[in-house]
C-alpha positions in Angstrom: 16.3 -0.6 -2.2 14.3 -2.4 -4.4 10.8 -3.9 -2.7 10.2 -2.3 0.3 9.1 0.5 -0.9 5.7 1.1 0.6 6.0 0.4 3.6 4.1 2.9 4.8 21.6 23.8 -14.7 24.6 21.5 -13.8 22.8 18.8 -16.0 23.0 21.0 -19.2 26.9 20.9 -19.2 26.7 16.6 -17.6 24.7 16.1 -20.7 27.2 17.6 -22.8 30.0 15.6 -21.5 27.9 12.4 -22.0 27.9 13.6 -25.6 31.5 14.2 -25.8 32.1 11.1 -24.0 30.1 8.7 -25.7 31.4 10.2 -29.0 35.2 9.0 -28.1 34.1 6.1 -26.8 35.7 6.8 -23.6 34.4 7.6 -19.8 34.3 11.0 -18.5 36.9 11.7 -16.2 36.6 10.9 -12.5 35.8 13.5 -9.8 39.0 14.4 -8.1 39.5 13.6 -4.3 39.7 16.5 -1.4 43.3 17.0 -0.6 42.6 17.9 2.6 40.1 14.7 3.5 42.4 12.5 1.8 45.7 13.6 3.8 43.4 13.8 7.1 41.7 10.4 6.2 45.1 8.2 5.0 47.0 8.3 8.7 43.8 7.7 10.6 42.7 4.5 8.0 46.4 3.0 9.0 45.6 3.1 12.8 42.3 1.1 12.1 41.7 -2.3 13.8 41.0 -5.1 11.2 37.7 -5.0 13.2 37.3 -0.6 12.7 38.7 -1.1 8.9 35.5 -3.6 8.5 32.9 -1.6 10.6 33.7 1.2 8.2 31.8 -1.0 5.6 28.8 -1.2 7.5 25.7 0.3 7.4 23.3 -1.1 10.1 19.8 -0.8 10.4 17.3 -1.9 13.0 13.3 -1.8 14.0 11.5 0.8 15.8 12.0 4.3 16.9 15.0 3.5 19.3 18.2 2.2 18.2 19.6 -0.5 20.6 22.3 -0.1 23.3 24.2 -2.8 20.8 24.2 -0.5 18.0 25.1 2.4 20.4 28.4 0.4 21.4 29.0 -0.9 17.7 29.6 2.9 17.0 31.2 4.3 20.0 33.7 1.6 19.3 34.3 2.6 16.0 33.1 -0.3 14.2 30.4 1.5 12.2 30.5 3.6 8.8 26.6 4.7 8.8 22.7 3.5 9.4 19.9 3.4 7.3 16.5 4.6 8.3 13.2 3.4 7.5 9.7 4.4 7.7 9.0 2.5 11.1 12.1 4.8 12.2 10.6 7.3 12.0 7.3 9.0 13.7 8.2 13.0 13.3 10.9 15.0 12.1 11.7 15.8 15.4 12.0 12.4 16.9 14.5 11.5 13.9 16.3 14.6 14.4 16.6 13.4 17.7 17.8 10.2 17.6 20.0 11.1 14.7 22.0 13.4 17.7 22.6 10.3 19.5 24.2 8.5 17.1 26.2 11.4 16.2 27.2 11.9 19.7 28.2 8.3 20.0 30.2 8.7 16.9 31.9 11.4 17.7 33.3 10.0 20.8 34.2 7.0 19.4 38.5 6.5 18.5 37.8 8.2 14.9 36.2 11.4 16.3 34.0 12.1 13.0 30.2 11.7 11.9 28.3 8.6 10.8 27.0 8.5 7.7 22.9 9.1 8.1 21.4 7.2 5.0 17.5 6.8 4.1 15.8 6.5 0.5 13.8 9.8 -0.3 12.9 9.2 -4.3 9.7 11.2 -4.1 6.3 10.0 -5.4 5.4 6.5 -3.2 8.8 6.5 -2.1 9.7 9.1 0.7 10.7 7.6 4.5 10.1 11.5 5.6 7.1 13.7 4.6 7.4 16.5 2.1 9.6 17.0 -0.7 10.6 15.6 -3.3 6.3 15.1 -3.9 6.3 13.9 -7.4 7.7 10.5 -8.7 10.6 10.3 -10.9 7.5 9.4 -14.1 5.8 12.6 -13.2 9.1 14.7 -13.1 9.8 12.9 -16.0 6.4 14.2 -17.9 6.9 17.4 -17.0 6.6 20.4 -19.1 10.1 21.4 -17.9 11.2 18.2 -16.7 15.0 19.5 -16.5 13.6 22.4 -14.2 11.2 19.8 -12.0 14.1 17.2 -11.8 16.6 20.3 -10.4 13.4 21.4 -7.9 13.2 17.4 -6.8 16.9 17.3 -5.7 16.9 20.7 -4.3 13.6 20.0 -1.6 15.5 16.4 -1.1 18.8 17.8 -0.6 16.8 20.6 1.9 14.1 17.7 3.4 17.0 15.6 4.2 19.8 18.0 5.5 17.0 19.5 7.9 16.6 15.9 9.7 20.2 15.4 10.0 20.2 12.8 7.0 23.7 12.8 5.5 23.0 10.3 2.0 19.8 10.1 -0.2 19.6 6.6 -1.8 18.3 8.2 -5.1 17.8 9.1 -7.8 17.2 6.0 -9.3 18.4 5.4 -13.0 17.0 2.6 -14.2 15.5 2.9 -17.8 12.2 0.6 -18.1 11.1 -1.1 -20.9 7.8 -0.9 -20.7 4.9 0.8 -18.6 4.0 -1.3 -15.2 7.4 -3.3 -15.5 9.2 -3.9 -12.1 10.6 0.2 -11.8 7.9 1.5 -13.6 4.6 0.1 -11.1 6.2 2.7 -8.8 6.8 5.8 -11.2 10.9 4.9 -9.9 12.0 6.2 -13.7 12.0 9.2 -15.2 11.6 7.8 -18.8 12.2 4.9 -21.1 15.0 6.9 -22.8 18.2 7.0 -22.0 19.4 10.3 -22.8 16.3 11.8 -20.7 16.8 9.8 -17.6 20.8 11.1 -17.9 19.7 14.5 -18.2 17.0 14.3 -15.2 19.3 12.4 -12.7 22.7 15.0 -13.2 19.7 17.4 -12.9 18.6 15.9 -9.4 22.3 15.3 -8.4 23.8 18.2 -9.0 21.0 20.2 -7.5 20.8 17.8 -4.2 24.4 17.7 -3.7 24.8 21.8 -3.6 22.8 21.3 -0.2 25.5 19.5 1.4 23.4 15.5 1.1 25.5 13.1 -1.2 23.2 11.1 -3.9 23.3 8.0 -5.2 22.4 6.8 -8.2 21.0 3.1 -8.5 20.7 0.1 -9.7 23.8 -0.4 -11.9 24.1 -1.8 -14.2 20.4 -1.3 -14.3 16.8 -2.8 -13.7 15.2 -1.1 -16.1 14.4 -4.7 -18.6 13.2 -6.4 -15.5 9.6 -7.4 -15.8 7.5 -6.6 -13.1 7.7 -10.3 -11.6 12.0 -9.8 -11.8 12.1 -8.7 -8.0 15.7 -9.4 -6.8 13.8 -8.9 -2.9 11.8 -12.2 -3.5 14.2 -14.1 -5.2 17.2 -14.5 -8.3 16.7 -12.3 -11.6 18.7 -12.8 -14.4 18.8 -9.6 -17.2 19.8 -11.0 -20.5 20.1 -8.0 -22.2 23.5 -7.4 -25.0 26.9 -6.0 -24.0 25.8 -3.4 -26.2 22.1 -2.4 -24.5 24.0 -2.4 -21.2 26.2 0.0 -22.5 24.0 2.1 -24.3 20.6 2.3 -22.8 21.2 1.0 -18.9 25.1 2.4 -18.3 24.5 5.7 -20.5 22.9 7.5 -17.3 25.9 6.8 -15.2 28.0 8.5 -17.2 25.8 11.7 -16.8 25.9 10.8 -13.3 29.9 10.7 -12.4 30.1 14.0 -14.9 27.8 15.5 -12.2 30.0 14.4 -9.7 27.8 11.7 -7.9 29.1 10.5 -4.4 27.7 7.1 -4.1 26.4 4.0 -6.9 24.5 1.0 -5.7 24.5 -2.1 -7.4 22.0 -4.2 -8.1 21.5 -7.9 -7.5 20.4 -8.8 -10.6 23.0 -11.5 -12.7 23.9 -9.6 -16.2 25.5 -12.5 -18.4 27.0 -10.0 -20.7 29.1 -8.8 -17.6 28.8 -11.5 -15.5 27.1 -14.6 -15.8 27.4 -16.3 -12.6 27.6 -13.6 -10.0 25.0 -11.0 -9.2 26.4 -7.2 -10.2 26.6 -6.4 -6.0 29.1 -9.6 -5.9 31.0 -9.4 -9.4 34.5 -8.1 -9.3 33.6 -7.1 -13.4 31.2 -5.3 -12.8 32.3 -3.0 -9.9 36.0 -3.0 -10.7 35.9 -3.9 -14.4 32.6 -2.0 -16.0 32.1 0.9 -13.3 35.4 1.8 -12.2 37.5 0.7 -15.1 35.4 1.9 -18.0 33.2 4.5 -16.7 36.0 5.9 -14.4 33.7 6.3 -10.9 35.7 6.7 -8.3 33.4 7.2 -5.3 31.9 5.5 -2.8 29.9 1.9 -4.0 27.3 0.6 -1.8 25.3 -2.6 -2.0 21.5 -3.0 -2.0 20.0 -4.7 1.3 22.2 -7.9 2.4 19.0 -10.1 3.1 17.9 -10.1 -0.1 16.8 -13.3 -1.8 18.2 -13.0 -5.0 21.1 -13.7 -2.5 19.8 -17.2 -1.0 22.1 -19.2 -2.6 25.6 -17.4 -0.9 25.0 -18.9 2.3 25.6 -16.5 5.6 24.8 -12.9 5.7 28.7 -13.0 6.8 29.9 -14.7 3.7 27.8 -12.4 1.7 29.2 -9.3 3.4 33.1 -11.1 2.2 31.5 -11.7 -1.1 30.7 -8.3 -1.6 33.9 -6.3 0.2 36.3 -8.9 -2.0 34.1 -7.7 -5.0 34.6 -4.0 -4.7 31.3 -2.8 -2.4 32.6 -0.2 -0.1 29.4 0.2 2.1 27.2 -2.8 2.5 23.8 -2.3 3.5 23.1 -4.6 6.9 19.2 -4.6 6.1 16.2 -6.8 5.5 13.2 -7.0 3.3 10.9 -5.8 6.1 12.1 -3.2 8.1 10.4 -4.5 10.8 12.6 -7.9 11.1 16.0 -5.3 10.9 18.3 -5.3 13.7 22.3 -4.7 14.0 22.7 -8.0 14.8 22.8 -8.4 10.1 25.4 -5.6 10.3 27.4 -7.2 13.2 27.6 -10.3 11.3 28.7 -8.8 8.3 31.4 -6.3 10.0 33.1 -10.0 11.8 33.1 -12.2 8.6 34.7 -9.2 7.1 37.6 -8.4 10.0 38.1 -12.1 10.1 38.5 -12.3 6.3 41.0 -9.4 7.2 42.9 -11.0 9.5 43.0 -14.7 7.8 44.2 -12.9 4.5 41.4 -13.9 2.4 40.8 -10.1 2.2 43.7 -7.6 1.2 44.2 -4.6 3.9 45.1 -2.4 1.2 41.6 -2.7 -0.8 40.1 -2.8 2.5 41.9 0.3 3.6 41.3 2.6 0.1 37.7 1.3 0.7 37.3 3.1 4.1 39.5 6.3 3.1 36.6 6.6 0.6 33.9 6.2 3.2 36.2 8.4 5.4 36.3 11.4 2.9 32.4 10.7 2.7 32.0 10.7 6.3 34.0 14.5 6.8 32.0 16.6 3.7 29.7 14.5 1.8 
């Protein structure tokens, strides 16, 4: 998530593989799949409705501390891959803990007898939805004396934070590289550096460190935000990143491949336009950069998730339906059913999204094989993130 953000070693041996991998000019290899969650997940994704196979995609959000009888029923029915929590969510640990039960509940007695996905954005610094760790931003880990050690300590009082409350996903760390101080990521402390090779090193670091404690990371905004100035919110409206093929590649892209050597779970896209990928589509809606540049060339292989739906860098895609076909047709796996202000959220986004979608399905405008390798991703997710 980009602009609501206020509302009130593994990574010794990634970084070596970066080198490595950088030197040949290749990716590093892609993280290999469970056996056993893939042969569980592949029967159950053929016995999905068009209308399951789509609410796999979504993650819903809403406002306030309760979450609506419709959302209850969305999940019970199947038709639901996670939800997202924000700070008006949440009043106490325990009250999160608590509602995070009833979701699960609902979840597990819905046809596919398995766990949501429990998602929130715990960066550390200004951006935390719970209290406590990780305390310092990504800049202060960053100017650390130890920064490696600090970065390892950030992911390790996430991953512990997090799996206390029930959360399943941490939308961080971010990866962006920024240009210069008080640009759009830096305002917030949300990098750990303006070098590339440091930001790789931190963010395995966090990973690889959050991960051990059983809460899947994700590491955002590819291909990168870190050239946007600090008036380039994709939030408020359409930002356009003009940066060369080859600064993509070598300052923006470089801590992604630290980050799939660590064995990241999840990658969010951003909804900035990159010309040198793409230059009519944002990189949440662009088939090159999801399929071509992430998956083809840097060899990721998990889960992709968008950034919020309601965006309005997005205004000019019409519904929050078509933008949730947009998206799925692109590559997204999970697309996040959320607004600018958390207070205006409701699973009515999400419900939208998850129909345009199963139509699309059952129309053929979508493929059932993409849309079914999509959810055995979210699937295998879902059973051991």
């Amino acid at each position: 998530m980009v602009g609501r953000l206020l509302y009130p070693v593994a990574a010794v041996v990634a970084a070596g593989l970066v080198a490595a991998a950088c030197a040949a000019g290749s990716p590093v290899g892609p993280v290999a799949t469970n056996p056993r969650i893939a042969a569980r997940s592949g029967p159950l994704v053929q016995r999905l409705s068009n209308q399951q196979l789509a609410g796999q995609r979504i993650v819903y959000a809403y406002a306030g501390l309760r979450p609506p009888a419709s959302l209850l029923a969305a999940i019970r029915a199947g038709e639901a891959g996670g939800v997202i929590f924000f700070a008006p969510n949440i009043s106490s640990v325990g009250q999160l803990r608590a509602v995070i039960g009833e979701l699960q509940r609902a979840s597990l007695a819905s046809p596919l007898h398995d766990r949501l996905l429990i998602l929130t954005d715990q960066e550390g610094g200004d951006v935390r939805r719970l209290p406590g760790a990780p305390i310092r931003s990504e800049k202060q880990v960053g100017e650390a004396a130890d920064a490696v050690a600090a970065a390892a300590a950030a992911g390790a009082g996430a991953g512990r934070n997090l799996r206390g409350a029930g959360v399943s996903v941490n939308l961080a760390p971010v990866l962006d590289v920024y240009r210069q101080p008080g640009d759009f990521i830096d305002e917030f402390q949300r990098s750990y550096s303006s070098d590339s090779g440091r930001v790789a090193l931190l963010g395995a670091a966090f990973i690889a460190a959050q991960q051990r404690l059983g809460v899947a990371a994700t590491a955002k905004h590819f291909p990168g935000l870190g050239s946007a100035s600090r008036s380039q919110n994709t939030d408020l409206g359409p930002v356009t990143l003009r940066s060369s093929l080859s600064t993509l590649r070598a300052v923006d892209e470089a801590p992604y491949v630290s980050a799939i050597a660590a064995g990241v779970k999840l990658v969010m896209t951003s909804w900035a336009v990159y010309p040198a990928l793409d230059p009519h589509l944002p990189a949440g809606l662009s088939p090159a950069v999801i399929q071509g540049e992430l998956r083809g060339r840097l060899g990721f292989t998990g889960v992709t998730i968008t950034d919020g739906i309601e965006a309005g860098a997005l205004a000019r895609f019409g519904s929050v339906g078509n933008r949730g076909v947009l998206a799925a047709s692109a590559g997204a796996d999970l697309i996040l059913c959320a607004t600018t202000n958390p207070d205006d959220n409701t699973p009515a986004l999400g419900t939208a999204a998850r129909n345009a979608i199963a139509s699309a399905l059952t129309h053929g405008r979508l493929a059932r094989g993409a849309a079914q390798q999509a959810a055995g991703r979210i699937l295998a997710l879902r059973a051991g993130p």
